[in-house]
C-alpha positions as CSV (number, residue, x, y, z in Angstrom):
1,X,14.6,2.0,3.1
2,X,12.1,3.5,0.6
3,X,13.0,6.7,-1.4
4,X,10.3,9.3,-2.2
5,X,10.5,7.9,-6.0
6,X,10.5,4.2,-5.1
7,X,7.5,4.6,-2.5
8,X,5.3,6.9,-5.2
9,X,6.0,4.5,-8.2
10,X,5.2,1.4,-5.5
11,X,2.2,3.5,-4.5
12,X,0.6,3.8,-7.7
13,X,1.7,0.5,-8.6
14,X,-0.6,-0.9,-5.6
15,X,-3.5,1.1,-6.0
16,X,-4.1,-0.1,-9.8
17,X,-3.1,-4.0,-9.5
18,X,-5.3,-4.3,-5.9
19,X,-8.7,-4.0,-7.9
20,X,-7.2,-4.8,-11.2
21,X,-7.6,-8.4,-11.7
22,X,-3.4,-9.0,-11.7
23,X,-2.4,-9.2,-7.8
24,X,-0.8,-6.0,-5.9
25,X,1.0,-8.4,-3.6
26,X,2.5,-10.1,-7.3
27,X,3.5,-7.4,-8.5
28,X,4.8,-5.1,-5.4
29,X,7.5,-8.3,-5.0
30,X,7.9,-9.1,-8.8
31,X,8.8,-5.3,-10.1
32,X,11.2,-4.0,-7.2
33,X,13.1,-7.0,-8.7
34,X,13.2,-6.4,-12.1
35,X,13.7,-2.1,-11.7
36,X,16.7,-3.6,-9.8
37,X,16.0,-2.0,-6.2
38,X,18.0,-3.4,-3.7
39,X,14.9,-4.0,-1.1
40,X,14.2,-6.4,1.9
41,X,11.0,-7.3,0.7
42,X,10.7,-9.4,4.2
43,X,11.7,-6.2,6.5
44,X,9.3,-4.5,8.6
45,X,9.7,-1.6,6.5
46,X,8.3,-2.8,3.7
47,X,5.6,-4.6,5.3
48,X,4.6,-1.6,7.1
49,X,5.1,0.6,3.6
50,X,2.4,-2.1,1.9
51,X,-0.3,-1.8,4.9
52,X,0.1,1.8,4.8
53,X,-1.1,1.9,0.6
54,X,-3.8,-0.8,1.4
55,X,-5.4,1.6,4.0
56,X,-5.5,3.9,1.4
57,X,-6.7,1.9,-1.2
58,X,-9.0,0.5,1.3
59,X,-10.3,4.1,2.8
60,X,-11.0,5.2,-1.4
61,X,-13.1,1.9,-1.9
62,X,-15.1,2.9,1.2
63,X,-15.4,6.9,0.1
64,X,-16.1,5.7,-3.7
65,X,-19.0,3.2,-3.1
66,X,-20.4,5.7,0.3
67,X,-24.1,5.8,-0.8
68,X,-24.0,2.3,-1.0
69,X,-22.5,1.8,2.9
70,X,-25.2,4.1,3.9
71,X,-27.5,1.9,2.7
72,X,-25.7,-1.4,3.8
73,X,-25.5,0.0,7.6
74,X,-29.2,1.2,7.1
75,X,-30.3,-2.2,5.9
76,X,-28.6,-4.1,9.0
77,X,-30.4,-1.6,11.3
78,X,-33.5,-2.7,10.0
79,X,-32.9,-6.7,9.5
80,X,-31.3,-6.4,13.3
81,X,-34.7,-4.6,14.7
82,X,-36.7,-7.0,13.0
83,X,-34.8,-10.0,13.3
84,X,-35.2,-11.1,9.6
85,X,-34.3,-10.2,6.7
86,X,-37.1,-8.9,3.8
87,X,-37.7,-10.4,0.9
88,X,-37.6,-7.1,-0.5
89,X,-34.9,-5.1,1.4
90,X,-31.9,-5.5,-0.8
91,X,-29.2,-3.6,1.2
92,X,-30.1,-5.9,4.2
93,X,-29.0,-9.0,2.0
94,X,-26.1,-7.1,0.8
95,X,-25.4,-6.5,4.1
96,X,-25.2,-9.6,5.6
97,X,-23.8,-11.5,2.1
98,X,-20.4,-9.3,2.7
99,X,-20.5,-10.2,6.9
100,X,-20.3,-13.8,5.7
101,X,-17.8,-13.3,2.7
102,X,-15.6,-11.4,4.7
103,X,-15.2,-14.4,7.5
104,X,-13.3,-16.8,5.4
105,X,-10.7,-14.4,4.2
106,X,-10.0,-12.9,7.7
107,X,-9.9,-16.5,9.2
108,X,-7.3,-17.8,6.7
109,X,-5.3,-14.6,6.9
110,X,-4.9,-14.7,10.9
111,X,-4.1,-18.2,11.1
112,X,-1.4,-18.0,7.9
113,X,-0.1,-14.9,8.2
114,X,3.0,-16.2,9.4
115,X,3.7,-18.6,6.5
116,X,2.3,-16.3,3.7
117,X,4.9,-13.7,4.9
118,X,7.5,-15.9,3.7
119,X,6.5,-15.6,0.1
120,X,7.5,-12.4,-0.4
121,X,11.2,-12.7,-0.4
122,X,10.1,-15.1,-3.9
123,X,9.7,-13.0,-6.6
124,X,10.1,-16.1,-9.2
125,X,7.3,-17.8,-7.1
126,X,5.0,-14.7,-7.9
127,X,5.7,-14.9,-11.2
128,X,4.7,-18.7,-11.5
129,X,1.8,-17.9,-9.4
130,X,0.8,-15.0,-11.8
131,X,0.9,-17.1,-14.8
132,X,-1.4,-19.2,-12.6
133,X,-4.0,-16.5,-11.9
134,X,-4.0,-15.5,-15.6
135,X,-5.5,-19.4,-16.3
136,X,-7.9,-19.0,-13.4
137,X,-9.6,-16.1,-15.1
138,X,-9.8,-17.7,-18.4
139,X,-11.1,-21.0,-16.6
140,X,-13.7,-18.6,-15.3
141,X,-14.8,-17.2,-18.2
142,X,-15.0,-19.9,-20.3
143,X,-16.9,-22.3,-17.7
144,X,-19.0,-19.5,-17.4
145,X,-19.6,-19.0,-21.2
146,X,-20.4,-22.9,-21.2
147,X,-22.6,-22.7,-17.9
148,X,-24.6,-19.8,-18.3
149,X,-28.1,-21.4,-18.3
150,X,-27.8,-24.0,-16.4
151,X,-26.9,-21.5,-12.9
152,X,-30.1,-22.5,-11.1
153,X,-29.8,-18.8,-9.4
154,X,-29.3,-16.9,-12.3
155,X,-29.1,-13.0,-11.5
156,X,-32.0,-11.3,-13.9
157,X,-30.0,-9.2,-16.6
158,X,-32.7,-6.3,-16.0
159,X,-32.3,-5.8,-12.6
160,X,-29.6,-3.0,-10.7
161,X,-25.9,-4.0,-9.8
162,X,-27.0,-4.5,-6.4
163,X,-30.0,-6.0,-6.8
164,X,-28.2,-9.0,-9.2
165,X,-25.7,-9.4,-5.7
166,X,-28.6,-10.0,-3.7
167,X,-29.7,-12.6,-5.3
168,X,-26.7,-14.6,-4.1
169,X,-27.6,-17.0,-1.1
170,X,-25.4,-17.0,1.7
171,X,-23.6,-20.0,0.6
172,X,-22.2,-18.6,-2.6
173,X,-20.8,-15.7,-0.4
174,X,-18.7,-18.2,1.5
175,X,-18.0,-19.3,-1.6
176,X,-16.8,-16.0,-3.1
177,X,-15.1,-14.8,0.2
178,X,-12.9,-18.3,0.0
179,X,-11.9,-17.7,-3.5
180,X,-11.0,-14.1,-2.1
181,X,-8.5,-15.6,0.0
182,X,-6.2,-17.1,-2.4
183,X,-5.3,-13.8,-2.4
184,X,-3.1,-14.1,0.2
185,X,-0.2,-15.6,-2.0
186,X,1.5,-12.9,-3.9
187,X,0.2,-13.2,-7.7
188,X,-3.3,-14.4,-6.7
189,X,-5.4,-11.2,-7.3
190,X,-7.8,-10.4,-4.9
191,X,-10.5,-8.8,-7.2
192,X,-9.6,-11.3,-9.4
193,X,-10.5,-14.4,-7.5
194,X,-13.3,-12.7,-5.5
195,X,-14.7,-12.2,-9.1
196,X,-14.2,-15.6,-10.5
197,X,-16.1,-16.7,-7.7
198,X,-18.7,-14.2,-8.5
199,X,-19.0,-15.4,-12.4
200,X,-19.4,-18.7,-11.2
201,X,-22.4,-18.1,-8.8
202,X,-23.9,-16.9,-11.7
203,X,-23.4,-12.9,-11.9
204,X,-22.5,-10.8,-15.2
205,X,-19.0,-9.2,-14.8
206,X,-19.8,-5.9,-13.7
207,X,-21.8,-7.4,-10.4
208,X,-19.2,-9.4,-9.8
209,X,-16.3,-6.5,-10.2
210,X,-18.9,-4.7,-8.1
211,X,-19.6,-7.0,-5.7
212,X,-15.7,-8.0,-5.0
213,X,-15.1,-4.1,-4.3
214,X,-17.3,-4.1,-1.4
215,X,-16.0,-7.3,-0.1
216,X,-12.5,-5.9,-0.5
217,X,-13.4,-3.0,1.6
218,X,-13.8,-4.5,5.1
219,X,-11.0,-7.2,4.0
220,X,-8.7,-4.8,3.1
221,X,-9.4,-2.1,5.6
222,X,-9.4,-4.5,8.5
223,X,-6.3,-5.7,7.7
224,X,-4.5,-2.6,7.6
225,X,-6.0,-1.6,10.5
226,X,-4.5,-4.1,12.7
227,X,-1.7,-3.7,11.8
228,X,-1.7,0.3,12.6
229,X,0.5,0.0,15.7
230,X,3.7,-1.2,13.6
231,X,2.4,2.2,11.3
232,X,2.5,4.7,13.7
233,X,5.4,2.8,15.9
234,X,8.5,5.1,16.8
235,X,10.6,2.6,14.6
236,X,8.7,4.1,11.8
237,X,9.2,7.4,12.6
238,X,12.5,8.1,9.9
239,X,10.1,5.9,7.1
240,X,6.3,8.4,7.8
241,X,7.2,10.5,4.5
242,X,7.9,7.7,2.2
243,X,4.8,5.9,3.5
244,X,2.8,9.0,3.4
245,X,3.5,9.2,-0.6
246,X,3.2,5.8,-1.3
247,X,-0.5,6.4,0.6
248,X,-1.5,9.0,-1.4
249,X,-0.3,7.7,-4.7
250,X,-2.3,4.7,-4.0
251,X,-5.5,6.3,-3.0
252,X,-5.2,8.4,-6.4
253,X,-4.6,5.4,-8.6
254,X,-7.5,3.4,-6.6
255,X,-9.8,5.9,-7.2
256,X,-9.6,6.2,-11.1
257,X,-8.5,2.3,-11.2
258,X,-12.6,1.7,-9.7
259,X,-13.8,4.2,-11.9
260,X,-12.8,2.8,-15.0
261,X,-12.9,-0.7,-14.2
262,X,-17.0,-0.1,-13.2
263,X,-17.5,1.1,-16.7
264,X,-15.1,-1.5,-18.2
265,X,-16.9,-4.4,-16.8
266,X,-20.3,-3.1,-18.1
267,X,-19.8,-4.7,-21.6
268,X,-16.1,-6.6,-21.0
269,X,-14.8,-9.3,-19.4
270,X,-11.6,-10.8,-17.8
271,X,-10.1,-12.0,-21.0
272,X,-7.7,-9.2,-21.6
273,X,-6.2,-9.4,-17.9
274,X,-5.9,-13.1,-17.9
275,X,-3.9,-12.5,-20.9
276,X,-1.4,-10.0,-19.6
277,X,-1.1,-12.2,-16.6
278,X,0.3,-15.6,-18.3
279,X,1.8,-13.4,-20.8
280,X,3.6,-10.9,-18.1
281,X,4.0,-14.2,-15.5
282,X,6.4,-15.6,-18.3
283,X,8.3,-12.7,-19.4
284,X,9.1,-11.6,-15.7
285,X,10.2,-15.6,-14.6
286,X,12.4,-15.5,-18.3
287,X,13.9,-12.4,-17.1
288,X,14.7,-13.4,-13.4
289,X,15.9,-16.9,-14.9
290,X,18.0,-14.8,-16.9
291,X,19.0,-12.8,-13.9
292,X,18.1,-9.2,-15.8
């Protein structure tokens, strides 16, 4: 179904718009489209071909952030053996803020699966939807601006990345792992709503870009991994080598997509991808009106 050009390009295409603020699952139905692919976007094929890149992108978050799991896992131990959590112990309170974020996402994906699968044989839908995600940010950002002092919870500007998370109370995690799961209609970005929910519960932008990589992890990562049966089914077999590409060109475009948006998000905000979203969400629904 996939060539080796089609899955790399797809590939890389996924592992920069999944943490990018401007939706993988937009973009991976918008863009075969427009090149002017003749895909099934609704096959098993192509499904398949996207769970295999998010397992990448997925297994590079995991990898990228690894000192920090260590300390996440080490910080459950100890919150489990002493049945609390310490005031001090950040990692425990990291720990447990990404158990309960990632609840709401994997609860809504199970139980609309079905539906949201439908979506991605509407391209012009993503594009409306990616015009929508653009306003979100700038919502965000402005009603953050506006709101900044009056967050009762405030994260301290001095303290570390992690730290600034841990502030959160388990409530604003739900509250962040919800907003995550808009994600699940193709132009809603993931990092992008996990983030806005982050900015408003009162974190700077680079917690909250740190902060939604975590939570994507397990999301991501779980999601693929149920789905590894259809992966490695026989049915697959004549598709492992497309899939394989696509894999690896994700995992490298994850990689320096994290890297650079980490630094990025230490002194800038989501402005400039809000803008390419309502900008590119109305060029691509002209051009499919158009029928280029």
């Amino acid at each position: 179904m996939l060539n080796t050009f089609q899955a790399a390009v797809l590939g890389l295409i996924q592992g920069i718009t999944e943490l990018f603020p401007i939706s993988s699952l937009g973009h991976s139905v918008i863009l075969p489209r427009l090149f002017g692919w003749n895909l099934d976007q609704n096959a098993p094929a192509f499904l398949t071909f996207l769970i295999a890149t998010h397992l990448a992108t997925a297994l590079v978050l995991f990898l990228f952030f690894l000192k920090d799991w260590i300390e996440i896992f080490k910080g459950l131990g100890r919150s489990i053996r002493d049945r609390k959590i310490a005031p001090s112990d950040t990692y425990a309170k990291l720990g447990w803020l990404l158990i309960i974020g990632t609840v709401p996402a994997g609860i809504l994906g199970l139980l609309l699966e079905k539906p949201i699968r439908a979506l991605f044989a509407s391209p012009l839908l993503a594009a409306g939807m990616l015009i929508v995600n653009g306003l979100i940010l700038l919502a965000a950002e402005r009603l953050r601006s506006r709101q900044a002092r009056l967050h009762a919870r405030r994260v301290a500007e001095g303290g570390s990345p992690d730290a600034q998370i841990a502030e959160l109370s388990f409530k604003q995690a739900v509250g962040v792992g919800t907003a995550q799961a808009a994600a699940l209609i193709p132009g809603i970005s993931r990092s992008g709503s996990s983030m806005v929910g982050g900015l408003l519960s009162g974190l700077n932008n680079e917690s909250a870009a740190r902060f939604s990589f975590l939570l994507a992890t397990p999301v991501i990562g779980a999601a693929a991994a149920l789905k590894l049966p259809e992966l490695l089914s026989s049915s697959m077999a004549a598709e492992r080598g497309s899939f394989l590409v696509g894999a690896v060109c994700s995992a490298v475009a994850a990689w320096f997509s994290t890297k650079f948006l980490l630094r990025f998000f230490e002194t800038r905000t989501l402005t400039p991808f809000a803008v390419y979203c309502v900008i590119g969400g109305v060029l691509y629904t002209v051009l499919m009106l158009l029928g280029i």
